[in-house]
C-alpha positions in Angstrom: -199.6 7.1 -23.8 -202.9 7.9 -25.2 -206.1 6.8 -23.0 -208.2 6.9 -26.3 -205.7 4.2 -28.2 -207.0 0.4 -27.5 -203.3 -0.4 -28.4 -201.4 1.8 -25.5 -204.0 0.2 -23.6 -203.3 -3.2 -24.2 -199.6 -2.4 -24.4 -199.3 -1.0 -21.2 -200.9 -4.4 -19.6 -198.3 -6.1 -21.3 -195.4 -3.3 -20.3 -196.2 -3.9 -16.7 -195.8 -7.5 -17.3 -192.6 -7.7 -18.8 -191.3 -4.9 -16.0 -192.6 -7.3 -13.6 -190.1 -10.3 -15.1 -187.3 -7.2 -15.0 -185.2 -8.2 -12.3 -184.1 -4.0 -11.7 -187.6 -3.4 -12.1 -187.6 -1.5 -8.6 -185.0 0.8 -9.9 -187.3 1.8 -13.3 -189.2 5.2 -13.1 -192.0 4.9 -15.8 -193.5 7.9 -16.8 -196.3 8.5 -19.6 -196.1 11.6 -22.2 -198.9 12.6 -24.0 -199.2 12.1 -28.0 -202.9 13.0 -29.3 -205.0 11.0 -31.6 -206.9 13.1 -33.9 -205.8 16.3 -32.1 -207.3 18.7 -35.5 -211.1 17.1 -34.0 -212.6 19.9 -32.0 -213.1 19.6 -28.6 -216.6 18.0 -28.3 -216.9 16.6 -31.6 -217.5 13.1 -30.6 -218.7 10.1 -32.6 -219.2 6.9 -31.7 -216.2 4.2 -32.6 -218.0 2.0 -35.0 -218.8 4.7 -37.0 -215.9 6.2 -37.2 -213.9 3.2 -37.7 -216.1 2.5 -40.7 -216.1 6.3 -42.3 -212.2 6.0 -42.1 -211.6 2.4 -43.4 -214.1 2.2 -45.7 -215.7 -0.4 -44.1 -219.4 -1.5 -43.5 -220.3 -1.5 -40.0 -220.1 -4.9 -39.7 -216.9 -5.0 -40.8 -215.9 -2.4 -38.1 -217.3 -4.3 -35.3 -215.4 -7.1 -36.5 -212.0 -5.1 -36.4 -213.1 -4.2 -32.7 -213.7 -7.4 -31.5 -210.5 -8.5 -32.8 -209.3 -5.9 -30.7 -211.4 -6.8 -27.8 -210.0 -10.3 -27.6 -206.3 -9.1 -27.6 -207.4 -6.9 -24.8 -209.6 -9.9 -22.9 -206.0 -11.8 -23.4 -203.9 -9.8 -20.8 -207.1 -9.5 -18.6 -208.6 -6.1 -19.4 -212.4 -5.8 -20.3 -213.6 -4.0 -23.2 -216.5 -3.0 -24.8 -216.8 -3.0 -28.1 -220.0 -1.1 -28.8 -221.1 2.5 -26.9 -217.7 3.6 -26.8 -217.2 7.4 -28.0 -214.0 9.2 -30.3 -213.3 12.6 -29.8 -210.7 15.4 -28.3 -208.3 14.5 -25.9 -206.7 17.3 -25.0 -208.3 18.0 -22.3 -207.3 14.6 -20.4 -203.5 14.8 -21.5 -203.5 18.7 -19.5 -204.9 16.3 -16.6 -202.7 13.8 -16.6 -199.9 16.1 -16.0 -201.5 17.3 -13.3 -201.7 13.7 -12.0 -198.0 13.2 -12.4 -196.9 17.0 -10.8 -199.1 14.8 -7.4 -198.2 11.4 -7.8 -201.5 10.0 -9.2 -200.5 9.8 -12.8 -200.7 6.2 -13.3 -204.1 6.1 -11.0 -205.2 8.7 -13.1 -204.6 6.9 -16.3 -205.5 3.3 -15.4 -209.0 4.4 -14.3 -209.4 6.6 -18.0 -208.5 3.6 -19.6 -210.9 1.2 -17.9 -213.8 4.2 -17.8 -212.8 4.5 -21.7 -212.7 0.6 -22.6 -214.5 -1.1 -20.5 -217.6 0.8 -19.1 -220.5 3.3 -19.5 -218.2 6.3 -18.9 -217.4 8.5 -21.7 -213.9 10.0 -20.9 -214.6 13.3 -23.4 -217.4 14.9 -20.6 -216.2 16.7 -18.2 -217.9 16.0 -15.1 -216.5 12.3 -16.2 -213.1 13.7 -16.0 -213.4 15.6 -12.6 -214.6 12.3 -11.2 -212.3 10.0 -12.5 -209.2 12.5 -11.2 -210.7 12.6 -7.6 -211.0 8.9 -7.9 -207.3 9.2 -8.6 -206.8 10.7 -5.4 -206.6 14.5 -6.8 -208.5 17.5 -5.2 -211.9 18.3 -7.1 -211.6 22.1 -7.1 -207.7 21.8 -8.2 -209.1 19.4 -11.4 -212.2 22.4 -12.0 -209.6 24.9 -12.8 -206.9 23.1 -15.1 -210.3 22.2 -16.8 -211.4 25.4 -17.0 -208.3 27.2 -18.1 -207.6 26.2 -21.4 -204.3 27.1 -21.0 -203.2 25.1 -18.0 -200.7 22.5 -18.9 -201.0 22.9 -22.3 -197.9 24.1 -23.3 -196.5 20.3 -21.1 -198.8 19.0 -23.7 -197.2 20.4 -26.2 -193.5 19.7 -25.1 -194.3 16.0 -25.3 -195.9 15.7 -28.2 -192.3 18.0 -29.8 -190.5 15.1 -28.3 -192.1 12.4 -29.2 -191.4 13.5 -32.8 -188.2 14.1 -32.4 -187.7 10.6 -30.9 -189.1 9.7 -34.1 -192.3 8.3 -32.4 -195.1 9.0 -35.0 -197.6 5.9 -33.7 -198.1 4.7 -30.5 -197.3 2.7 -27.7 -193.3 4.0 -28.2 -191.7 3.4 -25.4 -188.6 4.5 -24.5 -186.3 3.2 -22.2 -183.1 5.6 -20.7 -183.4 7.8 -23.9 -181.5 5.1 -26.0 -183.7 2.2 -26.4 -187.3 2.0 -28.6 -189.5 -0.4 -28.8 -192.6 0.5 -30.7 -196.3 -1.3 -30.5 -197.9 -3.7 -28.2 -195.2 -6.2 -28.1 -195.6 -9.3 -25.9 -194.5 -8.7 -22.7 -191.2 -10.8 -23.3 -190.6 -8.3 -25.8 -190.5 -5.6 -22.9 -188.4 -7.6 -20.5 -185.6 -8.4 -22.9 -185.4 -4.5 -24.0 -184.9 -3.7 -20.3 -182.3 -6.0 -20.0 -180.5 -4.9 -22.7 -181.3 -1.2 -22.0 -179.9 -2.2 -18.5 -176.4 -3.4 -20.2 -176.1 0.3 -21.9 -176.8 -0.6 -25.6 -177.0 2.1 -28.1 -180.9 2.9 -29.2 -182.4 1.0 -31.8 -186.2 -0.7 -32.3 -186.6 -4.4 -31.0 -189.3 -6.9 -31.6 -191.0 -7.0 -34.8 -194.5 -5.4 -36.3 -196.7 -4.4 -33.6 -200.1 -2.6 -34.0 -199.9 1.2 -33.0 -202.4 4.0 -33.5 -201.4 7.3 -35.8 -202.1 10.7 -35.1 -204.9 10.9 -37.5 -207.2 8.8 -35.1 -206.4 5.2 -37.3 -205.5 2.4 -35.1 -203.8 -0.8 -36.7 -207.1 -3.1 -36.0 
């Protein structure tokens, strides 16, 4: 997952829903790899949204605050808040090496859920620091612990790494991707029916292949199906 991507946002809401309808859903372990947007962007090179929306569409800004509010309203339809102006785009290294942190405790989801709401839905930009170190003792992790992953550039990392190798060899080049047991993708943020009928059938053993149709994904260049 990707804090950053409005989609893995959304699609996580609507994951959780559809795992909710699973009737094994006590026996599903869920667990979130990293996969970077933008990851050539330089850590602190941050630009607001909007703008960037319109530089990379070729847009006016109007247009791209109408392609976030279309966002915003699939987001206000599973119950999430989102802002659509104030909202920064940057590096986000730096939050994937602490979310894998967060799992090796137990906090991983916390972790996530509050950099998503911080991200989306208020005045908390998730590419400072001291934002960071907050939102992960928020998540129940130890401040000092959160200082020095942050301050060794080198902590985690190479975890960071290893999931974004496997994400490409899973053939995941967008996300949400989810995949369920190793043989079952479903790429996007399907409706949460979507989600319930590939557990089902991940459930019965079927062989790996995508389910449900077009869904909007981001790409590792930053762009986000809007």
């Amino acid at each position: 997952m990707v804090h950053a991507c409005p989609w893995c946002y959304i699609g996580k809401a609507r994951f959780e829903k559809g795992l909710a309808a699973f009737a094994h859903r006590e026996k599903v372990e869920v667990v979130h790899r990293s996969f970077e947007l933008d990851p050539g962007r330089a850590k602190g090179d941050t630009a607001p949204v909007v703008d960037m929306l319109a530089r990379k569409y070729g847009r006016s800004l109007e247009e791209a605050r109408a392609m976030e509010e279309r966002v915003a309203a699939n987001a206000r339809a599973e119950g999430l808040g989102y802002r659509t102006e104030g909202r920064d785009h940057g590096n986000t290294f730096d939050i994937h090496r602490l979310l894998h942190l967060a799992r090796e405790r137990g906090r991983q989801n916390e972790l996530l859920d509050l950099a998503y709401r911080a991200n989306f839905a208020e005045e908390r930009s998730v590419f400072d620091a001291e934002v960071l170190v907050r939102l992960a003792v928020e998540a129940g992790l130890e401040e000092a612990e959160v200082r020095a992953v942050l301050a060794d550039e080198d902590a985690y990392a190479e975890a960071v790494r290893s999931d974004e190798r496997e994400a490409a060899e899973l053939g995941a080049n967008g996300v949400p991707f989810f995949v369920l047991d190793r043989r079952y993708g479903v790429s996007g943020g399907q409706p949460a029916e979507v989600f319930t009928r590939a557990l089902e059938q991940a459930w019965e053993g079927r062989v790996l292949q995508p389910v449900g149709g077009e869904a909007e994904v981001c790409d590792t260049d930053g762009s986000c199906a809007v």
